[in-house]
C-alpha positions as CSV (number, residue, x, y, z in Angstrom):
1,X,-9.2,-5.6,-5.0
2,X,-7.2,-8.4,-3.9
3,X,-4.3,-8.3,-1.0
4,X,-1.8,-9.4,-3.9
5,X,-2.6,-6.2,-6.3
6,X,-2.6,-4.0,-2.8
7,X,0.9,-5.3,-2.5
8,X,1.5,-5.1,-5.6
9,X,0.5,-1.5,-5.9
10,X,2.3,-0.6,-3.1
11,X,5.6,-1.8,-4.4
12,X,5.0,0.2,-7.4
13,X,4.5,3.4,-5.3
14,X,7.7,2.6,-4.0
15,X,9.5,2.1,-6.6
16,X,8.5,5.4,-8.3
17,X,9.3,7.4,-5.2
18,X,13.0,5.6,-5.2
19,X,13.5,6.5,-8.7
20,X,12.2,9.8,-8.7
21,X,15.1,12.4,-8.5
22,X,12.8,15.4,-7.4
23,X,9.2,15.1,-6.5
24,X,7.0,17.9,-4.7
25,X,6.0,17.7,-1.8
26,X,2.2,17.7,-2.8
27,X,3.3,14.5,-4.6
28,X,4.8,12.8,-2.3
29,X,2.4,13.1,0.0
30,X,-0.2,11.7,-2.5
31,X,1.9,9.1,-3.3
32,X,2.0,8.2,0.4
33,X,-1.7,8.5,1.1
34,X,-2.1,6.2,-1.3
35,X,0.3,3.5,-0.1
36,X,-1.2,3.9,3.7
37,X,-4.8,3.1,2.0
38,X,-3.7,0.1,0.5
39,X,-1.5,-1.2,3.4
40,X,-4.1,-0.9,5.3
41,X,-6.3,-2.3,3.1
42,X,-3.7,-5.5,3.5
43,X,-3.7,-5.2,7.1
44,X,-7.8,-5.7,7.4
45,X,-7.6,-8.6,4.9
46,X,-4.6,-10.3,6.7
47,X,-6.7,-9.3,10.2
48,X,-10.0,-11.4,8.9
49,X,-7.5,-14.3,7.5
50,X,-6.2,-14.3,11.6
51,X,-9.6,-14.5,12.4
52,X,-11.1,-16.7,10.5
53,X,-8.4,-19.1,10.7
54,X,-9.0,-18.8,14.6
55,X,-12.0,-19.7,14.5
């Protein structure tokens, strides 16, 4: 996986949660599992871009 699908990913969990009327909250919290993941996910990548750009 790339940072861009992560991203993009994440804007798609967002933009179901906005549009959902009513959600449980089981789902919701799967919903936001998933979107920590992959922001962190983003945050490593963008961490080891710092880096090696440091470097």
């Amino acid at each position: 996986m790339t940072y861009d699908e992560a991203i993009e990913q994440v804007e798609t969990i967002v933009k179901s949660l906005e549009q959902a009327e009513a959600i449980s909250v089981t789902e919701y919290k799967k919903k936001a599992q998933e979107a920590k993941k992959l922001l962190d996910f983003c945050e490593q990548q963008i961490g080891a871009m710092e880096k090696d750009l440091l470097v």
